[in-house]
C-alpha positions as CSV (number, residue, x, y, z in Angstrom):
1,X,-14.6,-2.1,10.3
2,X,-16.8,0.9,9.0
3,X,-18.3,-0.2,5.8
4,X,-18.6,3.1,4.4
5,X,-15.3,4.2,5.3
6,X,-14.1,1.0,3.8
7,X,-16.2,2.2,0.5
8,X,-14.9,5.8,0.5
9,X,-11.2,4.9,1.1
10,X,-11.2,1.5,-1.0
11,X,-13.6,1.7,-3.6
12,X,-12.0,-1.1,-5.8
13,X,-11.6,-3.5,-3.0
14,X,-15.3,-2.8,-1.2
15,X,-16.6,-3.2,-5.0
16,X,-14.7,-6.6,-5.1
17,X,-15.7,-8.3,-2.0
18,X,-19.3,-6.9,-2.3
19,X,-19.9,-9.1,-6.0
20,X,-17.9,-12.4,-4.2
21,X,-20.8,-11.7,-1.7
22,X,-23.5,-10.6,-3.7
23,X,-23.0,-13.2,-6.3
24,X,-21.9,-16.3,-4.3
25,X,-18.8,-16.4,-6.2
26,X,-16.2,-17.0,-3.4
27,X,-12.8,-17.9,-4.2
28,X,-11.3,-20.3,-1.8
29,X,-8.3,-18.3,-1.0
30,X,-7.5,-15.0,-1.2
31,X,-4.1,-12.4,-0.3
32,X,-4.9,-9.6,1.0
33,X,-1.6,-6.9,0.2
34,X,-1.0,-3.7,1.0
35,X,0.8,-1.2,3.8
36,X,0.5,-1.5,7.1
37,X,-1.9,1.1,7.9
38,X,-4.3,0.0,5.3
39,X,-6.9,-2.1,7.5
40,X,-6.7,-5.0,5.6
41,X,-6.8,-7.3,8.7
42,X,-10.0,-5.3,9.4
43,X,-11.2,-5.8,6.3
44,X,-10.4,-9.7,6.6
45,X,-12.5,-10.1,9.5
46,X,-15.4,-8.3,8.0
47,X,-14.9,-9.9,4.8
48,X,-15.4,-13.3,7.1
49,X,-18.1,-12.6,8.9
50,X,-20.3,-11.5,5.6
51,X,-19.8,-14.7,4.7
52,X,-22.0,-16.5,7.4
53,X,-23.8,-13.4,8.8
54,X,-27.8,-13.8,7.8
55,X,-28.3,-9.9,8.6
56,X,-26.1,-8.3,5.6
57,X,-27.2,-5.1,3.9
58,X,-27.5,-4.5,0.4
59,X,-23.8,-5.0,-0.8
60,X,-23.5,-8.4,0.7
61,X,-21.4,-6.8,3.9
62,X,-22.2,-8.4,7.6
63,X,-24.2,-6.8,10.0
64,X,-21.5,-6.8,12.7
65,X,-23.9,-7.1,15.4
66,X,-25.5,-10.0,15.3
67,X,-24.6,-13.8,17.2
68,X,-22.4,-14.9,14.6
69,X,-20.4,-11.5,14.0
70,X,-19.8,-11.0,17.6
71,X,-18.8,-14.6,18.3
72,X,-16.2,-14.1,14.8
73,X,-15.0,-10.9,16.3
74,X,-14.3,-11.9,19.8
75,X,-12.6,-15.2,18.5
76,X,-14.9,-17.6,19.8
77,X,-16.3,-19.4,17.1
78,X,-15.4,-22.7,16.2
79,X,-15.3,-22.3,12.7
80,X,-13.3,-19.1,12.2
81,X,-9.5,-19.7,13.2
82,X,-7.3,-16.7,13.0
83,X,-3.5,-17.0,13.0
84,X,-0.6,-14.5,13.8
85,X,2.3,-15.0,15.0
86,X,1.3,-14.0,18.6
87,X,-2.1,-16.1,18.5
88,X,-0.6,-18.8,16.5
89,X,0.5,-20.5,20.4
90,X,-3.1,-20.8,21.6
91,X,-4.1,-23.1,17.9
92,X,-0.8,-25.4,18.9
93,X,-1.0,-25.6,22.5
94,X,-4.5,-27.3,21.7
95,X,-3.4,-30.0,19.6
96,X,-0.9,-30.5,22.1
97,X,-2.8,-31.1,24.9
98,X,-5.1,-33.3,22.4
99,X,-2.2,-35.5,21.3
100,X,-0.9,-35.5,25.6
101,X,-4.5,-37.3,26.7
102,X,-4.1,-39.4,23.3
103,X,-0.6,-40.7,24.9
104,X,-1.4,-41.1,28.4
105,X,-4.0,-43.0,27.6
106,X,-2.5,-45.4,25.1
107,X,1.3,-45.9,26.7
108,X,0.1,-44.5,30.6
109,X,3.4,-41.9,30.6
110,X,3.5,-38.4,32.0
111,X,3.8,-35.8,29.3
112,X,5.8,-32.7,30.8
113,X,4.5,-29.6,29.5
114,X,6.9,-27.7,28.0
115,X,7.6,-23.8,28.3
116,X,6.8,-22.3,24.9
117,X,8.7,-18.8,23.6
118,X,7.2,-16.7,21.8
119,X,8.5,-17.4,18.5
120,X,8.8,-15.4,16.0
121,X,8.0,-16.9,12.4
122,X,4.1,-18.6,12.0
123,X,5.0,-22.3,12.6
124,X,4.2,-25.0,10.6
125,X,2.7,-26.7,13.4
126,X,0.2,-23.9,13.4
127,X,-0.8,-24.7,10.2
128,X,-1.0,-28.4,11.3
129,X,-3.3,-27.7,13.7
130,X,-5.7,-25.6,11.5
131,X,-5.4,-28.3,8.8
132,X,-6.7,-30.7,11.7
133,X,-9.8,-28.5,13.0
134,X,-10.7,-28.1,10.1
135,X,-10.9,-31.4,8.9
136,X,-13.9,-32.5,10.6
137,X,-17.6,-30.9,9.1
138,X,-18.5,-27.7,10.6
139,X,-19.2,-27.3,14.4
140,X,-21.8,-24.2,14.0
141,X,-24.9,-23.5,11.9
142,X,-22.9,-22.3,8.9
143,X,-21.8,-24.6,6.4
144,X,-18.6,-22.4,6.2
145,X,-15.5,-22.6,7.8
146,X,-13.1,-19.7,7.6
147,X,-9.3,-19.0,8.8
148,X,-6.9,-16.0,8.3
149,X,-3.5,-15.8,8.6
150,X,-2.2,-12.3,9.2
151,X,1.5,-11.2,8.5
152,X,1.9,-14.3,6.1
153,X,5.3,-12.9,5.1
154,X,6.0,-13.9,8.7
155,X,5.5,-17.6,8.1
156,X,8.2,-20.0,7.9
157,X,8.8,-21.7,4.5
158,X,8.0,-25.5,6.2
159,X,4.5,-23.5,7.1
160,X,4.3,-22.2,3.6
161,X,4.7,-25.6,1.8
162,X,2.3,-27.2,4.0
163,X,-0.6,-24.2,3.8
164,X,0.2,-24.7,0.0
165,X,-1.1,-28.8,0.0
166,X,-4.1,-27.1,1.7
167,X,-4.6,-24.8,-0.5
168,X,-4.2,-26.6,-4.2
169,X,-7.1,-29.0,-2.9
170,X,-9.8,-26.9,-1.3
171,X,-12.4,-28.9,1.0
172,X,-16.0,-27.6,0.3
173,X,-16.6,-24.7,2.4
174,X,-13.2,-23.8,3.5
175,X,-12.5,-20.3,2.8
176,X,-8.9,-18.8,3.7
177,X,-7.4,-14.8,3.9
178,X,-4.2,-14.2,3.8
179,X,-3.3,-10.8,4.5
180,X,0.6,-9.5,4.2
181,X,2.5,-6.2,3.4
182,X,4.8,-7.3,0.7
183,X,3.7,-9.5,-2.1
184,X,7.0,-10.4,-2.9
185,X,7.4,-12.1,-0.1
186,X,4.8,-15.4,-0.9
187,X,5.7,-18.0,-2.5
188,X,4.5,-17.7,-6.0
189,X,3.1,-21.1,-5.8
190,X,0.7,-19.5,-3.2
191,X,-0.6,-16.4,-5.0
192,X,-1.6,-18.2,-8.2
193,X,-3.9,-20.2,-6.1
194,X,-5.5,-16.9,-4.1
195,X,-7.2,-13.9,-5.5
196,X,-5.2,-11.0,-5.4
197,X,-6.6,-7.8,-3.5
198,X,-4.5,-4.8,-3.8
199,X,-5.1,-2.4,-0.8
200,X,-4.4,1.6,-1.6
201,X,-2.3,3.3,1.0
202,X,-4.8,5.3,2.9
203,X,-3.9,9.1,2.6
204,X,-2.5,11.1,5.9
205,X,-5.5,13.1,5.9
206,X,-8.3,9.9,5.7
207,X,-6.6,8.3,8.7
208,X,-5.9,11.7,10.8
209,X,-10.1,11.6,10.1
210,X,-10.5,8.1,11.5
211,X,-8.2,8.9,14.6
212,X,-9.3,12.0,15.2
213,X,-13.3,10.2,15.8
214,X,-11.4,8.6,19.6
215,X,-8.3,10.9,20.0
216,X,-6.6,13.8,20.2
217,X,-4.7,15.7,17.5
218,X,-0.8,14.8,19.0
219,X,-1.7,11.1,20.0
220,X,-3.3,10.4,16.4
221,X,0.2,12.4,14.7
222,X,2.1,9.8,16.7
223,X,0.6,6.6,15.7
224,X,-0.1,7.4,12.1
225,X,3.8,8.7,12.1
226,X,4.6,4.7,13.4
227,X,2.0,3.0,11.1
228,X,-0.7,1.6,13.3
229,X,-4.0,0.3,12.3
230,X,-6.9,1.8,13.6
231,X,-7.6,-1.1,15.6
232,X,-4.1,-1.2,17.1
233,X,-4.1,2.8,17.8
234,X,-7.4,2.4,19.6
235,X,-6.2,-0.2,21.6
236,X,-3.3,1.7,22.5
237,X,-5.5,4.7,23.3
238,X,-7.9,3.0,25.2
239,X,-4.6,1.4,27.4
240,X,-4.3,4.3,30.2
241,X,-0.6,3.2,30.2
242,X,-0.4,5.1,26.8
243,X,-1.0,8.4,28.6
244,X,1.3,7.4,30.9
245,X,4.6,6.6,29.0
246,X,3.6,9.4,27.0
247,X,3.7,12.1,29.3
248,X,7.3,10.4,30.6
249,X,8.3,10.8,27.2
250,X,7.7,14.3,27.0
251,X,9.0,15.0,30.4
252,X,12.4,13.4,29.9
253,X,13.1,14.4,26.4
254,X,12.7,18.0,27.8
255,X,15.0,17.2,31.0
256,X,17.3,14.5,29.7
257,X,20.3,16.6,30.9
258,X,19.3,16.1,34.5
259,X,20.1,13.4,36.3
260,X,17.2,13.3,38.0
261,X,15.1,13.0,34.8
262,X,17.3,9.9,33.9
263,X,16.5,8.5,37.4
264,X,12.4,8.7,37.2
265,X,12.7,7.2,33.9
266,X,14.7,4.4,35.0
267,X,12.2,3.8,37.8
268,X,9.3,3.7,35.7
269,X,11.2,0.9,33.4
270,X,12.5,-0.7,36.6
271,X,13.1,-4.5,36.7
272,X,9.6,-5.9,38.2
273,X,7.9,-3.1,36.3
274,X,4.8,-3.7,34.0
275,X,6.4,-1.2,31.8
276,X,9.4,-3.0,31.5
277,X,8.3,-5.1,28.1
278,X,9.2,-4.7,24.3
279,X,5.5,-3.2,23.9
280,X,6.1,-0.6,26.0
281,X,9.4,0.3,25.7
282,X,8.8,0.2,21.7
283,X,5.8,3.2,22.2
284,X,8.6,5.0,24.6
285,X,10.8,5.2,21.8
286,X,8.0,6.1,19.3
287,X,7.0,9.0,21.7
288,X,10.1,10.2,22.0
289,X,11.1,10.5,18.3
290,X,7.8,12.4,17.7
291,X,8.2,14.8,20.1
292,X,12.0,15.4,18.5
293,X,10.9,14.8,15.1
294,X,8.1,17.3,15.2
295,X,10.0,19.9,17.2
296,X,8.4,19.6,20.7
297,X,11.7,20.1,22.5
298,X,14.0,22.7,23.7
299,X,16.7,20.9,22.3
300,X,19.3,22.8,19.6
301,X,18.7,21.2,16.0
302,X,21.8,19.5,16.3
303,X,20.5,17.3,19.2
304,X,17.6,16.7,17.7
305,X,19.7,15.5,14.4
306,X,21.5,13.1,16.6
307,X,19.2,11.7,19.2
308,X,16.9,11.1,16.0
309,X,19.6,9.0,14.7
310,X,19.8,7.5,18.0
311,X,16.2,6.6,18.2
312,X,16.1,4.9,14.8
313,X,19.0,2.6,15.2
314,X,17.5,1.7,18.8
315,X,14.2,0.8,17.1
316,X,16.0,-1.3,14.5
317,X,17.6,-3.1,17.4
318,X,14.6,-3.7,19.7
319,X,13.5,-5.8,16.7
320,X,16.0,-8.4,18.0
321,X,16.2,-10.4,21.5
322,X,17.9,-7.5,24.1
323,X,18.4,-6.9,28.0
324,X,15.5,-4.4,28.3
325,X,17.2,-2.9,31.2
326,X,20.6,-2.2,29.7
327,X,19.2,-1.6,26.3
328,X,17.3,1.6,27.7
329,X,20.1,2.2,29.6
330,X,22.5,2.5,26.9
331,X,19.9,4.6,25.2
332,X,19.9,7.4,28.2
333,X,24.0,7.7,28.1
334,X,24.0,8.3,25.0
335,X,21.6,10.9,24.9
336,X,22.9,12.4,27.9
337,X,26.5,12.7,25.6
338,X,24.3,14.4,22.7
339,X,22.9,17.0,25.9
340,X,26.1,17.0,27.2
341,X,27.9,18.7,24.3
């Protein structure tokens, strides 16, 4: 995260975080809110690392580059545990395995690892498991241990009530971040016992200024149009597969009346392909409705009015378990009737 791009964009927040720093006033928990594009997970992560870095500057902010900060960022510290709902598996799998050598070697039976889904709520068991590594003294030279839990509105209500016994009676140097995009959506229970920092939607022009810095003009429009993160959108343009499905997009939302258009498109997302994953498919659609949103087609304006509408409902639907393969399928007849009339 850039610290003076945190301090020009949010001034109340950096002011915040910088006297818990400066004054060694650290709550035990806090609740990060605000919209997705607003860094706060960002934000979390430096806010963690200025905890234990020995290299901050003036306003009590990490140094970002030392041992400790790299070993935070990258995720290999033993005393910083972030959970989402995609990371949360690694935490579990862990204790798993722990509690598997703990039963082979007390009954001698073979434990059967089990195929895990990706689920799609933070488990309790997640939770669990960070209770339980945290629950011996710290492994590292701090004397802090730190988690953060991204997307709490994601976790499941069994979670919720157990993070909450963690929370009511904080261990000694056990500092959490919640971060999440509705407020409304944690238990009340929970915010009463975290500090409340409100993050201000970032303005289109601040973020086109952050994009702009790794990308260019159209691929920056894009992802600020879907809300990504700066970290996310430089993932995404540091993944040459971006380019890629891009330049598909654009190519079949200019052709889509052609067969032929349909059938490279279908190849591309064919069966074995690498493409062929809701990440993927989710950008396609993304690049699509900008190039139709922000008039980068030949269509007439009424096929832009209904393959828009098209578009949306087929993003509201990828949210749930589909048949990549027929769902895009589906999506290129219907466009081809929009074409087609």
């Amino acid at each position: 995260m850039n610290k003076e791009r945190l301090k020009k964009s949010q001034p109340v927040v950096y002011r915040v975080l910088s006297n818990a720093l400066t004054k060694n006033r650290l709550a035990h928990a806090y609740l990060f809110v605000g919209d997705k594009g607003s860094n706060k997970e960002e934000t979390a992560l430096l806010f963690a690392q200025s905890m234990v870095c020995e290299n901050t500057d003036k306003d009590g902010f990490a140094c970002q580059t030392c041992e400790r900060c790299l070993r935070m960022e990258n995720r290999e510290s033993l005393d910083f545990i972030w959970i989402s709902k995609e990371t949360q598996m690694d935490l579990i799998q862990k204790r798993q395995k722990k509690d598997a050598f703990k039963e082979l070697a007390n009954k001698k039976v073979k434990v059967e690892k089990k195929a895990e889904k990706l689920p799609t709520q933070i488990k309790k068991e997640a939770i669990t498991s960070l209770q339980e590594s945290f629950s011996k003294t710290g492994q590292e030279q701090s004397d802090k241990r730190i988690y953060v839990i991204e997307q709490y509105d994601l976790i499941s209500t069994s979670a919720s009530n157990s993070l909450l016994k963690f929370i009511e009676e904080p261990q000694e140097g056990i500092y959490g971040i919640l971060t999440t995009e509705e407020k409304s959506n944690v238990l009340p229970t929970i915010q009463s016992r975290c500090q409340i920092i409100g993050f201000k939607p970032e303005s289109y022009e601040e973020r086109m200024e952050e994009l702009l810095e790794i990308t260019n003009e159209e691929n920056a429009e894009m992802l600020i149009q879907n809300g990504y993160t700066l970290k996310n959108a430089q993932e995404w343009i540091e993944n040459e597969e971006f380019g890629i499905i891009k330049n598909a997009a654009r190519e079949y939302i200019n052709s889509c009346n052609d067969h032929a258009s349909i059938l490279k498109m279908q190849q591309l997302f064919a069966g074995k392909s690498i493409y062929l994953n809701k990440e993927y498919v989710k950008v396609l659609l993304e690049w699509l409705l900008y190039f139709v949103r922000n008039k980068k087609t030949e269509l007439k304006m009424s096929q832009q009015v209904q393959i828009q509408t098209i578009l949306v409902e087929s993003m509201d639907v990828l949210r749930s378990p589909v048949d990549l393969g027929l769902f895009l399928d589906k999506i290129y007849n219907q466009l081809w009737k929009v074409v087609k009339s």
